[in-house]
C-alpha positions in Angstrom: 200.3 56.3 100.6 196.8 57.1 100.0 195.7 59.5 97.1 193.7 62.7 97.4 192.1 65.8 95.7 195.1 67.7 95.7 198.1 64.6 94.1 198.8 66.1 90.5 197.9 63.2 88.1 201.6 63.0 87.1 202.3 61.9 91.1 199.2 59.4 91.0 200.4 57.7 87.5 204.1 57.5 89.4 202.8 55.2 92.1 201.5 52.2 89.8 201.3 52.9 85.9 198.0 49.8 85.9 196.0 52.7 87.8 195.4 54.2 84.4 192.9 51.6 83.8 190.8 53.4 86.8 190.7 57.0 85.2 190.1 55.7 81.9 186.5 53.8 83.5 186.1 57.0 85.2 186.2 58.4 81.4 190.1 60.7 82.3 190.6 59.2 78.8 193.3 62.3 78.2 196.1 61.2 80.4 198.5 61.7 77.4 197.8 65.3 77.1 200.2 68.0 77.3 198.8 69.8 80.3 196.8 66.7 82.0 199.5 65.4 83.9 200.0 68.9 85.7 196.5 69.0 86.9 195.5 68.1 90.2 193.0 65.3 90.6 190.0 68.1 91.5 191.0 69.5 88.4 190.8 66.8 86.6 187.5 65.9 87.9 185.5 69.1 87.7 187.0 69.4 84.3 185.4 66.1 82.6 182.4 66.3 84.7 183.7 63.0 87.2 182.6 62.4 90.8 185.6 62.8 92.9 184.4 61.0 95.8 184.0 57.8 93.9 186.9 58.1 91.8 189.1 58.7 95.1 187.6 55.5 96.6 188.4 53.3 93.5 191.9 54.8 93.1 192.6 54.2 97.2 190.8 50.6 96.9 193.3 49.7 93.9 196.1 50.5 95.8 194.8 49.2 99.1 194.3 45.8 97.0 197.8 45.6 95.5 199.9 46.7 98.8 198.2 43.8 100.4 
């Protein structure tokens, strides 16, 4: 499965918990928030200022990497 703009945060984390490591480069350093896990990753992006586009690639990279 690959991850887009739309996966709520709470969905992404599900797949593989070591993907945290990922947002937290990115600087999504509130993962343990009450209302972060319910945003969508555009959300979460526009919100803290992060380029999508790049964070996408590294997130379907990591998983591209481990399903191999």
């Amino acid at each position: 499965m690959k991850v887009n703009e739309s996966m709520l945060l709470n969905e992404i984390l599900d797949m593989d918990p070591d993907i945290t490591d990922i947002f937290i480069r990115h600087g999504l350093n509130c993962l343990g928030c009450p209302g972060a896990r319910s945003e969508n990753l555009r959300e979460a992006a526009d919100g803290h200022g992060i380029n999508l586009t790049q964070l996408l690639k590294d997130l379907n990279d990591y998983l591209a990497e481990k399903n191999d």
